[in-house]
N, C-alpha and C positions, 0 to 999 in steps of 0.2 A: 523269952518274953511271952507270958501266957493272956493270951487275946476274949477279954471276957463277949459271950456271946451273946450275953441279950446287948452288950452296947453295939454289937458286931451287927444285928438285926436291928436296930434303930438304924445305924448309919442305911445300912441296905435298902428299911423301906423311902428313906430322905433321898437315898438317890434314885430311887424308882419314879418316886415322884418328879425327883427335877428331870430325871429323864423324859415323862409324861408331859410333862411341861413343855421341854426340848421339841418334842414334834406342835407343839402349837406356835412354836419361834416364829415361822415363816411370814407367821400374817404381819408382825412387828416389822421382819424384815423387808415388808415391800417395798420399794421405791428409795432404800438405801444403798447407796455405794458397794461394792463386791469386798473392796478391804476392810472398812466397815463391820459386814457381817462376819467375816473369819474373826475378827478379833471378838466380834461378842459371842462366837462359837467359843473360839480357845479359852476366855474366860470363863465361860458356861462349865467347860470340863473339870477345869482346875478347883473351881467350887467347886461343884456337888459331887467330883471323884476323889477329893482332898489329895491331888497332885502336889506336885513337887517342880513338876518340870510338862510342858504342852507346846506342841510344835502341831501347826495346822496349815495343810495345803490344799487348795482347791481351785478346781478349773470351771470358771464362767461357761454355763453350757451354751448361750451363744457366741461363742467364740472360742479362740485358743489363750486368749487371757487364763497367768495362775498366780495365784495370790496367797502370800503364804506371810502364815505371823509368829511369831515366839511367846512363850510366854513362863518367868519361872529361870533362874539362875543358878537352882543350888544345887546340882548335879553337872558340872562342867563337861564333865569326861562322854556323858552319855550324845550330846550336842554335837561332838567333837564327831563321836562315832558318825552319827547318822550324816551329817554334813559329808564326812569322806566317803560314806556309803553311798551315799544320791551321786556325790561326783564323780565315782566308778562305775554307777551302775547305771545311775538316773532314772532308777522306777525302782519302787519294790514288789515284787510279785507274789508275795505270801505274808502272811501275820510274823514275827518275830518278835521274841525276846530275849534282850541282852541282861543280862547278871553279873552283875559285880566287876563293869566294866576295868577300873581303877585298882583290881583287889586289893582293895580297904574295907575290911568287916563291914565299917558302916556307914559302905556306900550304898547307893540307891538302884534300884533295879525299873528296867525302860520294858516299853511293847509299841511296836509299830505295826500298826493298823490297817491295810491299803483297803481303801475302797474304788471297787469298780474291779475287773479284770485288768491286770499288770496295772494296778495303781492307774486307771485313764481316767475317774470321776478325783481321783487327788489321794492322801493318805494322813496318816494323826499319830502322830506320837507324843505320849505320857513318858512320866517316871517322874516315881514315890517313893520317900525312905520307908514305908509302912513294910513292917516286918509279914513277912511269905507273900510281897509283893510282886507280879501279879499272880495269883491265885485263880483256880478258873471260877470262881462267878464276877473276877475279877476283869477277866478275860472276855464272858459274854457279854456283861455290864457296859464292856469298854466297844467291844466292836457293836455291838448295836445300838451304843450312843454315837459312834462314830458315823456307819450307818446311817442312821436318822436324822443326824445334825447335816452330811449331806445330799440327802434326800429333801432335807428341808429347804438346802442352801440352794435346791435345785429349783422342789417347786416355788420358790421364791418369785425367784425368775422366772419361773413360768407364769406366774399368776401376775407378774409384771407383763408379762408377752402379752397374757389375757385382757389384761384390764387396758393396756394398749389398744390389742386387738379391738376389745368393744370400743373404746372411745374411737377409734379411725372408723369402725362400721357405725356408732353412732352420727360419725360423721359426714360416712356417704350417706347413711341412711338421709340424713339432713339435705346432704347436696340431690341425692335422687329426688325427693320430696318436691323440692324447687326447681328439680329439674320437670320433673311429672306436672308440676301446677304451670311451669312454662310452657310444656308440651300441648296442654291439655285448653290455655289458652290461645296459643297457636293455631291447634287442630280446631277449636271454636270459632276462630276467625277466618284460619282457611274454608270451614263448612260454608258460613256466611257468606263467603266469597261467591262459594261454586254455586250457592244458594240464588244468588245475584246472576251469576254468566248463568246458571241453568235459565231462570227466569227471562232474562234477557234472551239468550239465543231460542226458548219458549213463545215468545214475544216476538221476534224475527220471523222466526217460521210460520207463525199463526198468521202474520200481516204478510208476507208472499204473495205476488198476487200468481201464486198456482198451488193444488194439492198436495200436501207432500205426506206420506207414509209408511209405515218400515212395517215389516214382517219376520215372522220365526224362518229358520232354516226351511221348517216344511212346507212355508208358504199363507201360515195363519196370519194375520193383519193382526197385530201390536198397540198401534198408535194411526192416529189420523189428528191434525191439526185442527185449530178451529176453523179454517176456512174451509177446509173438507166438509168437515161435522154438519156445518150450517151451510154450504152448498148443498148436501145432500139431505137435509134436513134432519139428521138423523142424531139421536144424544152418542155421549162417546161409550157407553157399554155396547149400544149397540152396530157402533162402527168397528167394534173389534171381532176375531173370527174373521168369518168368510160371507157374515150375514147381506152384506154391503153388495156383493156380488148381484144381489135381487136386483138392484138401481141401476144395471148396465143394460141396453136395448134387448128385446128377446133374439133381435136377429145378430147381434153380436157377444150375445153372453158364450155360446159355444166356442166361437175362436179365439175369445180373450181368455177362456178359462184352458183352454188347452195351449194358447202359447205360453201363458205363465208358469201349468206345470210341465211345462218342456225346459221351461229356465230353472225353473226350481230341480229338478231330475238334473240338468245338464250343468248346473252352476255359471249357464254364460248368461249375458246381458238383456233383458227382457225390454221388447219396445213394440208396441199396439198401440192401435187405433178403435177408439171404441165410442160408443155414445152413452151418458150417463143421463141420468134423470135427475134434474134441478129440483129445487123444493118445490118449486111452483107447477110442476110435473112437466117440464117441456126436456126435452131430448137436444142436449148438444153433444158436437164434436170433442172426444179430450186424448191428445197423444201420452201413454203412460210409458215412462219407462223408469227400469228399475236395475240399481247394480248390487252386487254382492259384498258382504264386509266379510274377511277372513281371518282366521289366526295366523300364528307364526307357522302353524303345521299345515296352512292351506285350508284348512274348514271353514265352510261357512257359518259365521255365527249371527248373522243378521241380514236380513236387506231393506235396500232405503231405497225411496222411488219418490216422483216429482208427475203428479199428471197434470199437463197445462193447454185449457181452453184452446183450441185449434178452428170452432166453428167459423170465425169468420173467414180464414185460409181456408176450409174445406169449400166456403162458397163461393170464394176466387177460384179454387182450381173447377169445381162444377163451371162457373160464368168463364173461365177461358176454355174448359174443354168443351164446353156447349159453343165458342165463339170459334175455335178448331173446327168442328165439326163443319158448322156454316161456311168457313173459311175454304176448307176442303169442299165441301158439297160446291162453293163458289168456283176453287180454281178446277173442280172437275169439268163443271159446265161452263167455263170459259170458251166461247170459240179460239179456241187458240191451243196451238200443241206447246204445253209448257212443263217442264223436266227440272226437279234439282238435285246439284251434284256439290260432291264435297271438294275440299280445295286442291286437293290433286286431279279432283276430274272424277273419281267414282260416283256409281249413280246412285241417287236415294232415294228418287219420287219419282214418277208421273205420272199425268192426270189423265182421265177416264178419254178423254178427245186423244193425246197421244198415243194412248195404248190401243184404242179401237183403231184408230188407223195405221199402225205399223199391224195389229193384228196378233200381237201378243200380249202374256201377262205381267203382273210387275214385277216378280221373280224371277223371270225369264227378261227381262228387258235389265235387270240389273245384273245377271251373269253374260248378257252380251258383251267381249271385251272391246276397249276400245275408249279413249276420251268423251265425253260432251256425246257428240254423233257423229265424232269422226271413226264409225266404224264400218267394215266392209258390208255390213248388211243392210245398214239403212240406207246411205247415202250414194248418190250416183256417182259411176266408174270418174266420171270427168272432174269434181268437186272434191275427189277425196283429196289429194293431196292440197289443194288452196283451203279444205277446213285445215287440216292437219298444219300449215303453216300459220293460217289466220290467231289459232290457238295459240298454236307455238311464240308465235311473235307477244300476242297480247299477253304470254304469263310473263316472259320476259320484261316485262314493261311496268311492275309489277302489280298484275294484275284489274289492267285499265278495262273498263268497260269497251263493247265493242258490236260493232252487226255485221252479217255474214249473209249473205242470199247463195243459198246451195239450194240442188232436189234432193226430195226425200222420198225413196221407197213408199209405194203405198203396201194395202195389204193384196191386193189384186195384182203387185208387179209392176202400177204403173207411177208413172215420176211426177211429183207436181213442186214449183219452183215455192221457194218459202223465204220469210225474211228472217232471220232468227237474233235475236236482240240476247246476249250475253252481259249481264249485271252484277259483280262482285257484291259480298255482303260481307263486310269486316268487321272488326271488335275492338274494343276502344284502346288494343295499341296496334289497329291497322294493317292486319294480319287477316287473310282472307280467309273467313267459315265456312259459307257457301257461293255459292254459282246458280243464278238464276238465268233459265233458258227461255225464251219466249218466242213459240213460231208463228208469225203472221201467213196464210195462205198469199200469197202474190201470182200465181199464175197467169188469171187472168190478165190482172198488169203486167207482168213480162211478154205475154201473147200481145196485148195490144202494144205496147215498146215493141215487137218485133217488127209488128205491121207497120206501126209509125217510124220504124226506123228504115223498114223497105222502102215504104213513101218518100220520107225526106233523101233517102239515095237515090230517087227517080224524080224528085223534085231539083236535088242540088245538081243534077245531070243538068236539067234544064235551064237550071240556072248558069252553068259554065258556058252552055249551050249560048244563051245570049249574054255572055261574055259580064253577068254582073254578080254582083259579091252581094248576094241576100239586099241588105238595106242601104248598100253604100247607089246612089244611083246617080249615074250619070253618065256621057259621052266624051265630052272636055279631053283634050289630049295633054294636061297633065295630072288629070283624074286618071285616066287611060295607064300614062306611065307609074303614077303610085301603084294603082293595079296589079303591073309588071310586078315590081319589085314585091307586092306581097307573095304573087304566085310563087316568086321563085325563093324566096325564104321562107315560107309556109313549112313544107316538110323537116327541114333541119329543125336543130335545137339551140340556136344561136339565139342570143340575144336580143333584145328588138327597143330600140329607143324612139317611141312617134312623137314628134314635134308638132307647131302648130297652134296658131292662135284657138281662145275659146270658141265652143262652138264649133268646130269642125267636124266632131265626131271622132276623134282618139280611141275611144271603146269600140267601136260598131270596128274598126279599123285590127284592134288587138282581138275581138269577136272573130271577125275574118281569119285572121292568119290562125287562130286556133282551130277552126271548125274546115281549116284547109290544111293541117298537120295530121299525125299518127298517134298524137294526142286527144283526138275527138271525142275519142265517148268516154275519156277522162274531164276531169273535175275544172270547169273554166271559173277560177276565184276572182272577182274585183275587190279593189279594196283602194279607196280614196282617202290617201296620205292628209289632204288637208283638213277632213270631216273630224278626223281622231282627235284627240286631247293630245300633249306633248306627252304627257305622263304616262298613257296607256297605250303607244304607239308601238311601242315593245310587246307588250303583252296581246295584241291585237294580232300581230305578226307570226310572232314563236310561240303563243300560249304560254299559258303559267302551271302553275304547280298550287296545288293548294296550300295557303297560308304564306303564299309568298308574299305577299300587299296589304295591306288593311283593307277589306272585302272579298278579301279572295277566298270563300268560301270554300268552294271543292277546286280540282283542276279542271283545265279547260287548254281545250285544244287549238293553236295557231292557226293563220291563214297557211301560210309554209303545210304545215299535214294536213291539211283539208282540202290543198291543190295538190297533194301526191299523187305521181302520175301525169297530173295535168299541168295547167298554163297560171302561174301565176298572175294578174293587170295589177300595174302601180301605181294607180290616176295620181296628179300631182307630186311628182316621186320627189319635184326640188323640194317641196314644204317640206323634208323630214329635216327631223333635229339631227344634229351632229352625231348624236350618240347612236342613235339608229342608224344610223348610213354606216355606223363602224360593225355594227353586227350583220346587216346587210349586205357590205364587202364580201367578210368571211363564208357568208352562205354561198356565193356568186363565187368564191375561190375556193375553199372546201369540200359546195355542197354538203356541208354539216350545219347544226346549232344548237342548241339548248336552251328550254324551255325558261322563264323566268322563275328565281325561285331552283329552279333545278340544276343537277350536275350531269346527267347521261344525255351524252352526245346521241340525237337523232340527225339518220341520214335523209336528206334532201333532195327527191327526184322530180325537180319543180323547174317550168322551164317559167323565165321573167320576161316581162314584156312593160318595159317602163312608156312614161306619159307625161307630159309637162309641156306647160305655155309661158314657162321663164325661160330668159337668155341662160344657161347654164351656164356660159364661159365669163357670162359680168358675176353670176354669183361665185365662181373660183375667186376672180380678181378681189370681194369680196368678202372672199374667207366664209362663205355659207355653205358652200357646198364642197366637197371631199374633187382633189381633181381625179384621183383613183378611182373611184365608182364611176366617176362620170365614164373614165375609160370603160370600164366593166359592163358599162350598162349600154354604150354606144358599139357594139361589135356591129349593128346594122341597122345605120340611122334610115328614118321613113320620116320626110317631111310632107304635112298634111297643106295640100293649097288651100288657100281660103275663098270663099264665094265669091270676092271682090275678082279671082284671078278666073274663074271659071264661068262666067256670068253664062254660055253658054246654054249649063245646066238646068238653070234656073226654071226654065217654061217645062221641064222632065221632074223635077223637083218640087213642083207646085203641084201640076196634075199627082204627082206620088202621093204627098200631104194633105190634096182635097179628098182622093179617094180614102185614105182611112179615115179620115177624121168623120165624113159623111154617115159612111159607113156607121160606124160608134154613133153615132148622133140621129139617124136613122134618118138624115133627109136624100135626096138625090138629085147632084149637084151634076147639072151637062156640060159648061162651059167656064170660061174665064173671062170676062170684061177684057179686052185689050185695051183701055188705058189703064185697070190695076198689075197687068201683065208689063206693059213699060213703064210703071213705077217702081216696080219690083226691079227690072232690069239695070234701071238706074239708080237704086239706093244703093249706098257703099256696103251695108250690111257689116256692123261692125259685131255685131253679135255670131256672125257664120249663120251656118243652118239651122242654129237651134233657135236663134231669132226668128228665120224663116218661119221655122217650125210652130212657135208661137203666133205670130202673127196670124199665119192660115188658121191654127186650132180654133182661136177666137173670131175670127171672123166666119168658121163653118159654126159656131156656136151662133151666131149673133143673124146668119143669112136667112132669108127669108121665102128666094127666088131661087130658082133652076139657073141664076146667070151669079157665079163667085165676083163677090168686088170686097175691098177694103176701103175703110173711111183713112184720110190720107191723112188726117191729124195723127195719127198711129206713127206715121214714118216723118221725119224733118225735113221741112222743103228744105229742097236741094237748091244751088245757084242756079240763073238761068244761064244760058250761053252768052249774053248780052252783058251779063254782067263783069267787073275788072276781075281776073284774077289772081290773085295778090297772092305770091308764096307765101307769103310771112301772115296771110289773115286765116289761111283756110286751117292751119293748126287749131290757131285761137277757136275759130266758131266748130271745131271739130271736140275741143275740149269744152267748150260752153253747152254743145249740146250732152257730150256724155257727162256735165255735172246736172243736167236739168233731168237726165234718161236718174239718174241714183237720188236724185232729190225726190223723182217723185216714185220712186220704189221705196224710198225710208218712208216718205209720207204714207203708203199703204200697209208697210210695215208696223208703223206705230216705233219707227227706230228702232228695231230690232235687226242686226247685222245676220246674225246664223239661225238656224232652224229649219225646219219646213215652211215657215211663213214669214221667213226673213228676208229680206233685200238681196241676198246673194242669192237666196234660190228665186227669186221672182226676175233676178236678170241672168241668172244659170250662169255666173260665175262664181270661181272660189272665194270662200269667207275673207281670206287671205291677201287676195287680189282686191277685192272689195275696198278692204280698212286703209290698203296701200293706196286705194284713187282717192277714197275721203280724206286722209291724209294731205295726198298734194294735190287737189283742187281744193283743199282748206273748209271742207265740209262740215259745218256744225252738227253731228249727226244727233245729239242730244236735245236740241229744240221741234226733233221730230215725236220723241215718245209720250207716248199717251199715259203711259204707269211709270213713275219715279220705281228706280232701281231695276227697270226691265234694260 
């Protein structure tokens, strides 16, 4: 068959062109299916190559997808081939062509195609009956349409991946967009914000009421407030730098500027005292200080400071250190040797008097060792160890005030006696600071105490001498035998219970046996049981504690440690209440007690000498009185006679009463009337001698003459001897008279039962006693008063 060539070169350039065509497929292809585009490849072939037979395989190049089409029936045999060939081989790795697979003259002739290395981009096989089929431009024709078709089929899919790609970056682009205008609104309102807190915390700082200012690392001034600015009068360009500096005192600009750059050099905390100049140009006080801002590496990157007005504090400490001084200058020139120590006892102070007289300095007087002054170079050999206990006792106690009479060293060597008053000073949870010392000179008064005490030893000589007891005065033989019985219970420490109607002298009696013991020139305490309140009877006794009672302001010390050592007197000891007689017991059995208010037992070297003009043994039967104590307190009854039994006495007892009273009254009395002398003898005296004693007082008040008499209305006519005497009347008129003796003491009173100017003291009985006769003589004591509610 002879193949004419110009139709040979038509067909060639028609497939050139469809091949030219072929590489513009893609853009058709985009966004179609992968099976799809094979098959409009494999058709593509079959035209423009005028096939017979097209087999197309191609792998999706995102993926492992392959996709393969047919196309073209009229060559069986060749189909047959390639099929068992893929399924032996499963790739073709070279171009091939098969010939006359069938040998049948006028079969058709195949070329398989592979594209890509071992067929990996896929492969294409033709087959055409066209005689010298395939021929090599048959051949190029075919693989570089093969080629191309997929090259095409590739960038297909790519320019799908592409146009993807933009649409998804169109898309973030989009989302960034909104994200950026969110951002951007965000960041606009967070500005605002800070904009706001800046202003605001700008605003804070300006209304302060103190400077506040920050500086560069080197120490340059940054910022200054408005209350700076306009304190210092200055605008704020010129409060920045170091210009500022000008405004600080001349005499403290040199040490403010040198502590700062010591802080600045040293990076620690800057703190001065300096004086600024106000706009109005006056000079105050202002404390600056200033701390350091760092980084994470430690660097300073800034510093902030606060100076805040101090003038009025600087002229409280000038007005107390000026008020020190004075103070000092004061307790220098105090006559008195005064020292203060710390609460163990080291020394801190003394003043210019104690140091000139010990004769040393303060240095040397505070390395003296030793407590207070209980040390071996001031104080004398005999007094040391009684300071040395004095101390001791009182820290134990804790810490009670106390006084001390010891000698003190002079600077000469020689001793002079002192009083020295010791005064805690504590803190408001009562914990002792200091120790205040305060020496009184007493010498002279110990010298005269010595003399007066020589004397009264040459006076009480003389007085045993004429057999009399000080103020007790009389002959009487059972005056006499009381006597006795003082003399010889005087020395011991027994007990002492004195009996005895009012008026007899009970005290002058409990005087005696004191000033006749080895208790003498210890502490003789009285204390009259009925004067007291019931409520404070206790605390009168034992002292209290502070805060123990509603008034009980600080502590305070009992009658019990105020007679340590000495003689306690219990005037009217029955008037105590119940509850007191039970603490009273304990002290008389123990010799211990505790202060009111308080737990630490204090010991009790107090000797008792009780007193009473009640029947004791009716108030047992009575249930008022403890019959225990009564035992306790009777170890050695002394019953006082009364004037009625001594009558004796009387003409020794008058002359006694005239001469002091005279005396005091400055007249000079020679004689006594003898018929006021047998009035006297013959009244019953129901008062004792302290009526006596009355009596006289007022009538050396009232004489006029060198001859003693009394007006006889004073005393109640007595019966005559003529007259009946009736047992059963003389009670009566014995009580009539002592209701008319209290009627007219209320009347003077103004009905007032207690006080110093009460009825009981105008007839020198107890309050007690008193309310008990008004009582049973039925006494309206209330139509005496002069003031409702007195």
């Amino acid at each position: 068959m002879t193949v004419d060539p110009s139709a040979e070169i038509l067909r060639l350039r028609a497939t050139v062109r469809d091949l030219l065509a072929l590489s513009t497929t893609p853009e058709a292809w985009v966004g179609r299916e992968p099976p799809a585009i094979a098959a409009d490849l494999a058709d593509l072939l079959i035209g423009s190559l005028e096939l017979d037979f097209a087999f197309v395989r191609l792998r999706v190049p995102t993926g492992c997808q392959v996709v393969e089409v047919t196309r073209g029936n009229s060559w069986k045999a060749f189909p047959e081939w390639l099929q068992e060939h893929l399924a032996v081989f499963g790739q073709i790795s070279r171009k091939e062509i098969v010939t006359n697979v069938s040998g049948v003259e006028e079969s058709c002739c195949g070329i398989v195609i592979p594209i890509g290395v071992n067929s990996e981009r896929g492969l294409v096989a033709v087959a055409s009956g066209r005689p010298e089929f395939p021929n090599q431009i048959d051949q190029q024709l075919f693989s570089v349409a093969a080629n191309n078709a997929a090259t095409a089929f590739q960038n297909a899919f790519l320019i799908k991946e592409l146009r993807s790609a933009q649409e998804a970056l169109r898309a973030n682009d989009q989302e960034l967009r909104k994200a950026r205008d969110e951002l951007e609104i965000k960041v606009a309102e967070r500005t605002s914000e800070l904009r706001k807190s800046e202003k605001e915390l700008r605003d804070a700082i300006d209304t302060i009421p103190a400077l506040v200012w920050s500086a560069l690392p080197d120490g340059s001034n940054t910022y200054a407030n408005k209350r700076f600015v306009e304190y210092l009068g200055l605008s704020a360009e010129h409060s920045a730098g170091s210009r500022w500096h000008a405004l600080i005192h001349p005499d403290d600009l040199e040490r403010h500027a040198s502590k700062w750059m010591e802080a600045v050099a040293t990076g620690k905390r800057h703190e001065n005292e300096s004086r600024y100049r106000r706009s109005d140009g006056q000079y105050r006080w202002h404390l600056d200080r200033g701390m350091p801002l760092r980084d994470e590496d430690g660097n300073i990157v800034r510093w902030y400071g606060v100076t805040t007005d101090i003038e009025d504090r600087k002229r409280a400490e000038d007005t107390i250190r000026e008020q020190e001084t004075e103070l000092r200058q004061m307790l220098d020139f105090t006559p008195q040797l005064v020292g203060v120590f710390g609460p163990s006892g080291e020394r801190l102070y003394a003043n210019h008097i104690l140091l000139d007289y010990l004769g040393t300095t303060l240095d040397e007087w505070r390395q003296t060792p030793g407590n207070f002054f209980s040390s071996q170079s001031f104080i004398h050999p005999d007094d040391r160890e009684r300071a040395a206990r004095t101390y001791s006792d009182s820290a134990r106690s804790a810490g009670s005030a106390y006084d001390l009479e010891l000698r003190v060293r002079k600077e000469d060597g020689s001793y002079r006696w002192f009083l020295v008053r010791y005064n805690p000073v504590r803190d408001d949870e009562g914990q002792v600071m200091r120790w205040f010392a305060a020496c009184t000179d007493i010498d002279d008064r110990k010298r005269a105490e010595d003399r007066l005490r020589s004397e009264n030893v040459a006076l009480r000589e003389e007085i045993d001498k004429a057999s009399m007891f000080e103020e007790i005065v009389g002959t009487s033989p059972v005056l006499q035998a009381m006597l006795s019985r003082i003399s010889k219970v005087a020395p011991s420490d027994s007990t002492v219970l004195i009996t005895g109607e009012t008026g007899t002298g009970k005290e002058l009696v409990a005087r005696a046996i004191h000033r006749r013991s080895d208790r003498v020139s210890r502490p003789f305490v009285s204390v009259n049981c009925s004067a007291i309140p019931r409520d404070l009877i206790a605390s009168e006794l034992f002292g209290h504690e502070k805060g123990a009672f509603t008034g009980a302001t600080q502590q305070r010390l009992g009658r019990f440690e105020l007679a340590n050592g000495g003689t306690l007197f219990l005037d009217e000891v029955g008037e105590l209440p119940v509850e007191t007689q039970i603490a009273l017991l304990r002290v008389l059995q123990e010799h211990e007690f505790e202060r009111v208010g308080g737990s630490r037992r204090i010991r009790a070297d107090v000797r008792v000498i009780a007193a009473t003009n009640r029947d004791l043994q009716a108030a047992i039967s009575a249930a008022s009185f403890r019959s225990d104590l009564f035992y306790r307190l009777n170890v050695f009854p002394i019953e006082i006679p009364s004037l009625r039994e001594r009558r004796e006495d009387i003409p020794l007892l008058v002359e006694y009463f005239i001469d002091r009273y005279a005396q005091k009254a400055g007249k000079n009395i020679r004689r006594v009337n003898k018929k006021t002398l047998e009035l006297f003898q013959s009244y019953p005296w129901p008062g004792n001698i302290r009526e006596l004693q009355n009596v006289i007082e007022r009538s050396v008040i009232l004489c006029e003459t060198e001859i003693f008499s009394i007006d006889e209305c004073w005393l109640p006519k007595q019966p005559s001897p003529t007259e009946p005497k009736n047992q059963m009347e003389l009670p009566g008129r014995l009580l009539a008279q002592e209701k008319e003796m209290i009627e007219a003491a209320l009347k003077e009173s103004g009905g007032r039962i207690f006080g110093p100017t009460g009825a009981a003291a105008k007839l020198g009985i107890p309050r007690s006693t008193l309310e008990s006769k008004i009582k049973s003589l039925r006494i309206n004591k209330n139509r005496f008063r002069s003031i409702p509610g007195t």
